[in-house]
DRENPA-3360 file (N, C-alpha, C; in nm, 2 decimals, always signed):
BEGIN
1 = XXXXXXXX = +1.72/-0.03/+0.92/+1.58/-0.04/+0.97/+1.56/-0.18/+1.03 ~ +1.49/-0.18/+1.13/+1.50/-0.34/+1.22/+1.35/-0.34/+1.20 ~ +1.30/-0.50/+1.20/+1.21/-0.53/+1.18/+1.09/-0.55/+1.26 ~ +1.08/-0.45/+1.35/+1.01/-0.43/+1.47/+0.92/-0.27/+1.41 ~ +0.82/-0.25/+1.43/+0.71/-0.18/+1.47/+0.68/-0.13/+1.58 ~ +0.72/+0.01/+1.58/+0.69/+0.04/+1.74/+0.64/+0.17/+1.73 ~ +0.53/+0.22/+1.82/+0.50/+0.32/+1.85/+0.45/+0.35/+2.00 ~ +0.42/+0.50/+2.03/+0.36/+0.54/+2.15/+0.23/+0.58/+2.12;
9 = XXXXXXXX = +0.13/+0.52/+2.25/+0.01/+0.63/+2.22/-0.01/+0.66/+2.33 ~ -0.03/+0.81/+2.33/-0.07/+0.89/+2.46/-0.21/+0.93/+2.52 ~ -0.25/+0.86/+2.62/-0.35/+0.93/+2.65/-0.38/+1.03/+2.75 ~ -0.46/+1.11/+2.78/-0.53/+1.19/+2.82/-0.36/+1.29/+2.86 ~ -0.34/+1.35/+2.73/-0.22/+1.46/+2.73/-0.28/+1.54/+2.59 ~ -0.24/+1.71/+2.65/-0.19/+1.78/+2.50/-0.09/+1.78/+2.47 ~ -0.13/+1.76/+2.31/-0.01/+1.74/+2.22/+0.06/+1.86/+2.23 ~ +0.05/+1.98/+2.26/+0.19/+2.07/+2.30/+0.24/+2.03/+2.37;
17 = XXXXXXXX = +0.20/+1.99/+2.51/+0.28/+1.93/+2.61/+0.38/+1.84/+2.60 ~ +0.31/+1.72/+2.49/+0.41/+1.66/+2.43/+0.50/+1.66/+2.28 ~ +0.48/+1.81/+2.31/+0.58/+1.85/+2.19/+0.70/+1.91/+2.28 ~ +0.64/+1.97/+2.39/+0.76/+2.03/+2.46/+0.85/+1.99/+2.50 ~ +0.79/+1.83/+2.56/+0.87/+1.72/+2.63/+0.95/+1.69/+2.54 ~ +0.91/+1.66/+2.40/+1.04/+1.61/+2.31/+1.13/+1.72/+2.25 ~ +1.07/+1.85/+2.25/+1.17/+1.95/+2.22/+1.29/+1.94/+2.37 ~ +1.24/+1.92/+2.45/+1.31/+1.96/+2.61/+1.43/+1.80/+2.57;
25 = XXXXXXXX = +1.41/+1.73/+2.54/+1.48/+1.58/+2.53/+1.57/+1.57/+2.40 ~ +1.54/+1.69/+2.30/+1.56/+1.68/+2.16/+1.57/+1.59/+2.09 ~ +1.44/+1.54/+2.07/+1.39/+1.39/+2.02/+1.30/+1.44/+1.93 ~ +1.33/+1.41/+1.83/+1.27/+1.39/+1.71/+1.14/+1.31/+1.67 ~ +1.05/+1.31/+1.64/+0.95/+1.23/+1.63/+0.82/+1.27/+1.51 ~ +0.77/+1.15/+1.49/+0.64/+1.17/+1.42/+0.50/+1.18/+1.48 ~ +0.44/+1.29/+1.47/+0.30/+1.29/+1.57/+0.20/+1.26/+1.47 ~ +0.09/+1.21/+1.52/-0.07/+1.24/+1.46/-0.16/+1.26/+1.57;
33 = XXXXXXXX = -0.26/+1.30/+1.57/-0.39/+1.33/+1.67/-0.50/+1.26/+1.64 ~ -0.53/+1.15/+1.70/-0.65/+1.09/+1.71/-0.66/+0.92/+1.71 ~ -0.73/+0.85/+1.68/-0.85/+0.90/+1.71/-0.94/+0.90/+1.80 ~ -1.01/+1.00/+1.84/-1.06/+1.05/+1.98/-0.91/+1.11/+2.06 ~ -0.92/+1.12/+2.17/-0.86/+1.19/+2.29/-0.69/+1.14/+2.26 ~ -0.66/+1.02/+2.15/-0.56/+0.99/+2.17/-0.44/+1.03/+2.08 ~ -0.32/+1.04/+2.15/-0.19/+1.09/+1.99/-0.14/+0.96/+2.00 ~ -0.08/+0.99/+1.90/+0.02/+0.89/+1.83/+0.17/+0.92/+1.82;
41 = XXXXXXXX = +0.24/+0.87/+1.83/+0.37/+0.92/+1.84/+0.51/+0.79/+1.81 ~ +0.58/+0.86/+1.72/+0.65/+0.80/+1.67/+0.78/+0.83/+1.68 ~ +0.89/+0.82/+1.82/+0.98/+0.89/+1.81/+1.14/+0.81/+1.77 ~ +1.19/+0.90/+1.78/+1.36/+0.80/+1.69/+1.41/+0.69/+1.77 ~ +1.32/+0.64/+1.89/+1.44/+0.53/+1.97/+1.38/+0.43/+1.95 ~ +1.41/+0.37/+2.01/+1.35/+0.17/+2.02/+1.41/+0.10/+2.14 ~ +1.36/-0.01/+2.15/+1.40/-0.10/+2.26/+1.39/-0.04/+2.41 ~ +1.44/-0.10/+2.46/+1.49/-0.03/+2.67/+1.50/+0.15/+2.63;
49 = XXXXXXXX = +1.56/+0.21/+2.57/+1.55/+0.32/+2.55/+1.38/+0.42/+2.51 ~ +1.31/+0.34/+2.46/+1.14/+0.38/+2.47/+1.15/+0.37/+2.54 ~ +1.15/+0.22/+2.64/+1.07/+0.22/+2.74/+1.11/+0.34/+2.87 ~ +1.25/+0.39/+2.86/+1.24/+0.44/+2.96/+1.17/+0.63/+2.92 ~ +1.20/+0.65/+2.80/+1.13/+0.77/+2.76/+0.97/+0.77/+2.78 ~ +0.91/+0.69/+2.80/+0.78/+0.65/+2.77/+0.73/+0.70/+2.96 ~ +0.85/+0.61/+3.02/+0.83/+0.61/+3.18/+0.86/+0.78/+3.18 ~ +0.93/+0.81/+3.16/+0.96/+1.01/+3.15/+0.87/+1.08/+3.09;
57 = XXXXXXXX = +0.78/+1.02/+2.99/+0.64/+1.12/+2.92/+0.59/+1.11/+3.05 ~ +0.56/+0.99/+3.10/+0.43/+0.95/+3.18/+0.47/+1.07/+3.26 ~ +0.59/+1.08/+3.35/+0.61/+1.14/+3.47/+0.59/+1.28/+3.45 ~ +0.60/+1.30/+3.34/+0.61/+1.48/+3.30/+0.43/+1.52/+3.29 ~ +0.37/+1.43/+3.23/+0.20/+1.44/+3.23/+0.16/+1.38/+3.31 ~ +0.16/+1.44/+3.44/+0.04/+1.33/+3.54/-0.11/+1.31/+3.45 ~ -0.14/+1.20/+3.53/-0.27/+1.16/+3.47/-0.30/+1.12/+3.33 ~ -0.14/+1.12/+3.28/-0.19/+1.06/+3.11/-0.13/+0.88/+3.15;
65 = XXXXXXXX = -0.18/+0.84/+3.05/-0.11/+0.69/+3.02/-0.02/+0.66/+2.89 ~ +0.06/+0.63/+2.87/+0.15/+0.59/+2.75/+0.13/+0.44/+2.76 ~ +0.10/+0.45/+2.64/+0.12/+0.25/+2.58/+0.22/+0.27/+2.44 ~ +0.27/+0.15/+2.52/+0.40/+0.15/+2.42/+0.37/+0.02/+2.36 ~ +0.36/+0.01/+2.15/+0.30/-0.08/+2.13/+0.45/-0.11/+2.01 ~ +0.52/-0.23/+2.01/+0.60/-0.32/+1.95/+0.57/-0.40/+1.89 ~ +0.58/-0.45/+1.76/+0.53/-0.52/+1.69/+0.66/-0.56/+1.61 ~ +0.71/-0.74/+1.65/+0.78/-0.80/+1.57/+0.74/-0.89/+1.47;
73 = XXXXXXXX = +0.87/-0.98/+1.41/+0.79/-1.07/+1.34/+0.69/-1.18/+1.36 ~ +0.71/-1.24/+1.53/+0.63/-1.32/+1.61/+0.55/-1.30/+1.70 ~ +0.57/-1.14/+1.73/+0.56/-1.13/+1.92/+0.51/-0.99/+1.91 ~ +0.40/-0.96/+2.03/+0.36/-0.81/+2.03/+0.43/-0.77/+2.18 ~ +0.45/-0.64/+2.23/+0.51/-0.63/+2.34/+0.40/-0.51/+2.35 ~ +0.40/-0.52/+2.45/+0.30/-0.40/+2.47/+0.33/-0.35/+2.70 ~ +0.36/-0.25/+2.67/+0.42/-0.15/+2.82/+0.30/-0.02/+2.84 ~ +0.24/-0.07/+2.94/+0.13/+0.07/+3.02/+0.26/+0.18/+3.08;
81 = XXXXXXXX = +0.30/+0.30/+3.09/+0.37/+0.38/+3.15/+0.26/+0.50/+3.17 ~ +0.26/+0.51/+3.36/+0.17/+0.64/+3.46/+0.24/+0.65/+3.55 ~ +0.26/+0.79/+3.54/+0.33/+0.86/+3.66/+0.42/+0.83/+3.68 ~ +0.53/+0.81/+3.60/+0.69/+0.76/+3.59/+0.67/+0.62/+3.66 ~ +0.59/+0.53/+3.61/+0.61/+0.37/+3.64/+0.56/+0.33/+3.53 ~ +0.57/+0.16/+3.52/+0.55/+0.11/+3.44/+0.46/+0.03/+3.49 ~ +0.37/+0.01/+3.49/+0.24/-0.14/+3.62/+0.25/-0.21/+3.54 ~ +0.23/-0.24/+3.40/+0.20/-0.33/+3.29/+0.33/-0.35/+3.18;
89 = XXXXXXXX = +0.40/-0.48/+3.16/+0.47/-0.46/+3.05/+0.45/-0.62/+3.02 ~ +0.41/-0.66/+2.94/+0.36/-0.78/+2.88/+0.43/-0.80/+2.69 ~ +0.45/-0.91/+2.72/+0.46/-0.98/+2.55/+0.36/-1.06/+2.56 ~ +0.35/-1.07/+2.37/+0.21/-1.25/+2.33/+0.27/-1.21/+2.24 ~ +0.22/-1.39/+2.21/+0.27/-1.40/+2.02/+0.09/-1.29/+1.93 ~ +0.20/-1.26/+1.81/+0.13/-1.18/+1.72/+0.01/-1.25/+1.71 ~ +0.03/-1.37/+1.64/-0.07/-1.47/+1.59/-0.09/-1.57/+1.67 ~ -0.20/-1.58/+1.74/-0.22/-1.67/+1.87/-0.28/-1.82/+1.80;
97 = XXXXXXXX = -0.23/-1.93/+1.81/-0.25/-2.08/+1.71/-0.31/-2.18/+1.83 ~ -0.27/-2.14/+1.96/-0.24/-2.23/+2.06/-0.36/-2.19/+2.17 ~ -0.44/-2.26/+2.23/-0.51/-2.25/+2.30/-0.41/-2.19/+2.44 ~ -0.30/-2.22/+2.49/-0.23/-2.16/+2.60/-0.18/-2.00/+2.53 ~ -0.16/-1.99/+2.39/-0.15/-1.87/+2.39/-0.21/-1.78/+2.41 ~ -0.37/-1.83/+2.35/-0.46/-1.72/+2.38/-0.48/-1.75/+2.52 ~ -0.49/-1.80/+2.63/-0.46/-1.82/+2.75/-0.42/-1.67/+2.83 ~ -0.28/-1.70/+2.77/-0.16/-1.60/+2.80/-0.18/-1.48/+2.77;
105 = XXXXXXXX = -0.28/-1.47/+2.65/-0.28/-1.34/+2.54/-0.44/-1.26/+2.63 ~ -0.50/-1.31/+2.68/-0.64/-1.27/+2.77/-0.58/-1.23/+2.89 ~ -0.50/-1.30/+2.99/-0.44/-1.24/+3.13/-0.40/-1.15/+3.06 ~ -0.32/-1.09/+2.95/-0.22/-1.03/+2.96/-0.30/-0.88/+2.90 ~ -0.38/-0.90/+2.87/-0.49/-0.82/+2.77/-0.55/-0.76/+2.96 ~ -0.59/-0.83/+3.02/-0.61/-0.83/+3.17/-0.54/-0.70/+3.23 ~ -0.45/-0.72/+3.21/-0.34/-0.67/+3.30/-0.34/-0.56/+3.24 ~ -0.30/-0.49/+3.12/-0.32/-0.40/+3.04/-0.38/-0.29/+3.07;
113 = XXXXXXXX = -0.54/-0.38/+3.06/-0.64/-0.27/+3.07/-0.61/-0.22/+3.23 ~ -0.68/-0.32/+3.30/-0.62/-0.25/+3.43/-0.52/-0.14/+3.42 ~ -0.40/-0.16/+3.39/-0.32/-0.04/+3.45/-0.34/+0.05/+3.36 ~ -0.42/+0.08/+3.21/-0.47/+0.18/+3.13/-0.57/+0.22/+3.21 ~ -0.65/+0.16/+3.33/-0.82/+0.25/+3.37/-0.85/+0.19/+3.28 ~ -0.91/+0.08/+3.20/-0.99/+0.08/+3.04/-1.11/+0.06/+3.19 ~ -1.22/+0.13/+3.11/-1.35/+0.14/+3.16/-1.43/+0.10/+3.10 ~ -1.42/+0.02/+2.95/-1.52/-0.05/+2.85/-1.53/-0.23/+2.90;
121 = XXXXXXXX = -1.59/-0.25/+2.81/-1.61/-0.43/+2.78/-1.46/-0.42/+2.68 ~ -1.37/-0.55/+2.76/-1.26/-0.59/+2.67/-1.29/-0.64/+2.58 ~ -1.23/-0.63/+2.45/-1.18/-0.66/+2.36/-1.20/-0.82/+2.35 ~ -1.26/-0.92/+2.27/-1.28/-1.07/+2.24/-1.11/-1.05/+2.14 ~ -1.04/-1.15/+2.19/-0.90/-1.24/+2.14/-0.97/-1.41/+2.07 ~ -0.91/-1.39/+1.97/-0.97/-1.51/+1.91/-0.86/-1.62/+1.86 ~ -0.86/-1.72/+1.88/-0.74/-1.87/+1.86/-0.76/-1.83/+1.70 ~ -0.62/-1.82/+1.66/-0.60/-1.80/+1.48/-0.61/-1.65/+1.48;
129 = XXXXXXXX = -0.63/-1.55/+1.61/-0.65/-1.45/+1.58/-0.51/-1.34/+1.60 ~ -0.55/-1.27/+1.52/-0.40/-1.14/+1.55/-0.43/-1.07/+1.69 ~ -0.31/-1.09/+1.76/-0.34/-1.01/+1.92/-0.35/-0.84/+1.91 ~ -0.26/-0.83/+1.79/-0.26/-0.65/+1.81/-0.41/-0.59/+1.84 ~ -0.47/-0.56/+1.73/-0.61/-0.53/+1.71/-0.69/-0.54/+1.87 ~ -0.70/-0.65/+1.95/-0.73/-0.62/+2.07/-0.68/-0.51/+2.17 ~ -0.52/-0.51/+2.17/-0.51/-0.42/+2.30/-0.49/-0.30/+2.20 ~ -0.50/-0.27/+2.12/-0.49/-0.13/+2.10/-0.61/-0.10/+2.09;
137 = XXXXXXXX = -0.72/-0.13/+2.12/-0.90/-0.13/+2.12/-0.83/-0.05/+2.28 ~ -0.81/-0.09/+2.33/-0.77/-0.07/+2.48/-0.76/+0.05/+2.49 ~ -0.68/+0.14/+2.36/-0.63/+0.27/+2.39/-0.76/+0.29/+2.29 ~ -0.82/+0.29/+2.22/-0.92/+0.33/+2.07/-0.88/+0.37/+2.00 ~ -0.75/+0.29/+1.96/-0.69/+0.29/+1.81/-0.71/+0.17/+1.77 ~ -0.76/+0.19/+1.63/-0.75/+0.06/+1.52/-0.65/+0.04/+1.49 ~ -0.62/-0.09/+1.44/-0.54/-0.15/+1.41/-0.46/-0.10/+1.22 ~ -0.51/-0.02/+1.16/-0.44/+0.10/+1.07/-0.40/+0.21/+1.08;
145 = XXXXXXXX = -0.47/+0.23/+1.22/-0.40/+0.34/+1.27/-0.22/+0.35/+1.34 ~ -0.22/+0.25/+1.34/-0.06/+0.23/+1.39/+0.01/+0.12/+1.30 ~ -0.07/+0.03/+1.26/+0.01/-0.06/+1.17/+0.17/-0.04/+1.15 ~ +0.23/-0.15/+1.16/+0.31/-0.13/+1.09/+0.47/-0.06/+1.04 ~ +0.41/+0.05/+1.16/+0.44/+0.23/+1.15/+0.56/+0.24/+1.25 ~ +0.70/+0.27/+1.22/+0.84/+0.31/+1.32/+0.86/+0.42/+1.27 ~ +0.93/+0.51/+1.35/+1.01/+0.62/+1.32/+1.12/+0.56/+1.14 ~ +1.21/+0.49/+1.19/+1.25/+0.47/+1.03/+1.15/+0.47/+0.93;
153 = XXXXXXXX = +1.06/+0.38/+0.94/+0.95/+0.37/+0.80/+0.90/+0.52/+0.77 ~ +0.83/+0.57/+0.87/+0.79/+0.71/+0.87/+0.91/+0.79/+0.80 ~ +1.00/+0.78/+0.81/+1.12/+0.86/+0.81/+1.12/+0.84/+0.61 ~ +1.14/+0.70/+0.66/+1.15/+0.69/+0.46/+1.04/+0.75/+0.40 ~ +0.91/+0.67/+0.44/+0.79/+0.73/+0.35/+0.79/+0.89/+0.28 ~ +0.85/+0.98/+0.43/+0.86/+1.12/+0.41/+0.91/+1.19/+0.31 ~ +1.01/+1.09/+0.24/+1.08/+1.14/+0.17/+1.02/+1.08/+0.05 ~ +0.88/+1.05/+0.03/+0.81/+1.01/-0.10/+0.72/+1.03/-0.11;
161 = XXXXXXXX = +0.68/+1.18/-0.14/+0.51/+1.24/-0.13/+0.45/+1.18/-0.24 ~ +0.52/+1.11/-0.36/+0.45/+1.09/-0.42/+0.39/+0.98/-0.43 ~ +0.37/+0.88/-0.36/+0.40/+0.75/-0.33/+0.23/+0.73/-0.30 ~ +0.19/+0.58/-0.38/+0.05/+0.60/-0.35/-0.01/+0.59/-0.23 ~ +0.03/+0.53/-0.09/+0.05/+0.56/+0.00/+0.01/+0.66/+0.10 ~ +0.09/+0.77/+0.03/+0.12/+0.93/+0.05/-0.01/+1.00/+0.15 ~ -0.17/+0.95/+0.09/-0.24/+1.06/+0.16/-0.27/+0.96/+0.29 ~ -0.21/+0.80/+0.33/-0.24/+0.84/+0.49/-0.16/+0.88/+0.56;
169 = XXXXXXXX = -0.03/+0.97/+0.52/+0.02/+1.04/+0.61/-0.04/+1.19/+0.64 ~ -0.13/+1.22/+0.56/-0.13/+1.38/+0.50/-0.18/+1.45/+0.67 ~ -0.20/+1.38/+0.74/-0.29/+1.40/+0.91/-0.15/+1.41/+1.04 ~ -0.04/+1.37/+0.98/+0.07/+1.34/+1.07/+0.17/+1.47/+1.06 ~ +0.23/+1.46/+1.15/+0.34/+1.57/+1.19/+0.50/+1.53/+1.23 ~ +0.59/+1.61/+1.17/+0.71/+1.59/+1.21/+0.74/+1.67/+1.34 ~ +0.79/+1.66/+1.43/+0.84/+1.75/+1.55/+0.97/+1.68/+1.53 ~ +1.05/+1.84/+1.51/+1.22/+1.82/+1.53/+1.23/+1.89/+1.67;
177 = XXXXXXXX = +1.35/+1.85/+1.71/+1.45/+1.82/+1.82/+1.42/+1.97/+1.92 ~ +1.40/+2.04/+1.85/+1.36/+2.17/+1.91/+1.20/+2.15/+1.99 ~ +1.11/+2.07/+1.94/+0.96/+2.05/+1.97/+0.89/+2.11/+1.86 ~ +0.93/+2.14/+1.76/+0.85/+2.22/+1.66/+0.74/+2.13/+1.58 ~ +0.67/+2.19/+1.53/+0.58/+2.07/+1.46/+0.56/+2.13/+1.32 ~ +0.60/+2.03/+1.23/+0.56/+2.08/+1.07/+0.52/+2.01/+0.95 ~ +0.46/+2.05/+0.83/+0.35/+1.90/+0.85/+0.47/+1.82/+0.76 ~ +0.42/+1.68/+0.75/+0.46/+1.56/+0.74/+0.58/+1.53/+0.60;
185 = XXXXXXXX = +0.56/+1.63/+0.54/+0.61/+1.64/+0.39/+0.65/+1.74/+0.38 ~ +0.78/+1.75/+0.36/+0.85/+1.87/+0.33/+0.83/+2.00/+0.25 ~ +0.79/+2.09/+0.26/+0.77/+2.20/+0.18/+0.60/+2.20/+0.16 ~ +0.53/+2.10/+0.22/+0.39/+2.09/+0.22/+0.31/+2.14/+0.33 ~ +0.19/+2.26/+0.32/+0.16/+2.31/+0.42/+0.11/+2.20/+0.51 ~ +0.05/+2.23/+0.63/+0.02/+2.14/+0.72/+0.02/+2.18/+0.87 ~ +0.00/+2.10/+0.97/+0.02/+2.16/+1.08/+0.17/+2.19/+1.14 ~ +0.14/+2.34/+1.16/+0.23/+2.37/+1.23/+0.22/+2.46/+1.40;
193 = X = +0.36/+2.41/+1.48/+0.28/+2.50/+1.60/+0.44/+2.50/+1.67;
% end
């Protein structure tokens, strides 16, 4: 397990749609739905390999956006993918100390929204503050809502219903390689489709 955090969130797509795309790719992944219009998605790759699956959701859903959000031990990476391109792919440090970072961490917060459409008031970045929490405002996910969260970690958790942990998965879905969806915990009802 590598010490990166990465996830996808999709917007303006149904989640069959992108259950089909990953059945069609036989890619395995963890889904959840929300909150608001957006999924969550957690699939088995990482590195240059998201990014280019992320560019192939985009192209398969016109008119959705994929933000691909990476979280190291220093650094947040964050990639807009529409319509099989990528307009936006940006790093900042996690924890901005430095008045040039937050600098860097506002253009780049800039850049972002732009190629998401964000149609709200951005996000305030604060010196001493954590960058995540901002651009994922971008898509209208909180920052618990993806914390932390890779396909490995997910993978382990799964295999520990009992774990105190346990009920914020109880909302999440596995899709195997086929596209199938079943819920999060083995032998536990849940969504299926």
């Amino acid at each position: 397990m590598s010490d990166t955090a990465q996830g996808f969130i999709v917007l303006g797509a149904a989640r069959t749609k992108v259950q089909r795309w990953l059945g069609s790719r036989r890619l395995p992944a963890f889904l959840a739905a929300g909150p608001g219009k957006a999924l969550r998605l957690w699939p088995q790759i990482e590195g240059e390999a998201a990014e280019e699956a992320a560019t192939a959701l985009s192209r398969e859903l016109p008119k959705s956006r994929v933000l691909v959000v990476s979280s190291g031990p220093d650094t947040l990476r964050v990639s807009v993918h529409v319509d099989g391109t990528c307009p936006a792919r940006e790093e900042v440090a996690l924890r901005m100390r430095t008045a040039k970072q937050l600098s860097q961490a506002h253009a780049a917060l800039q850049r972002v929204s732009t190629a998401l459409d964000f149609k709200g008031h951005r996000p305030t970045l604060l010196r001493d503050g954590d960058s995540r929490p901002g651009f994922l405002a971008l898509a209208g996910v909180k920052e618990e809502d993806i914390s932390g969260l890779s396909h490995a970690r997910l993978a382990e958790a799964r295999q520990h219903p009992e774990a105190p942990e346990a009920s914020r998965f109880q909302d999440f879905a596995f899709v195997d390689e086929q596209g199938k969806a079943t819920s999060f915990f083995p032998g536990a009802s849940g969504p299926e489709s």
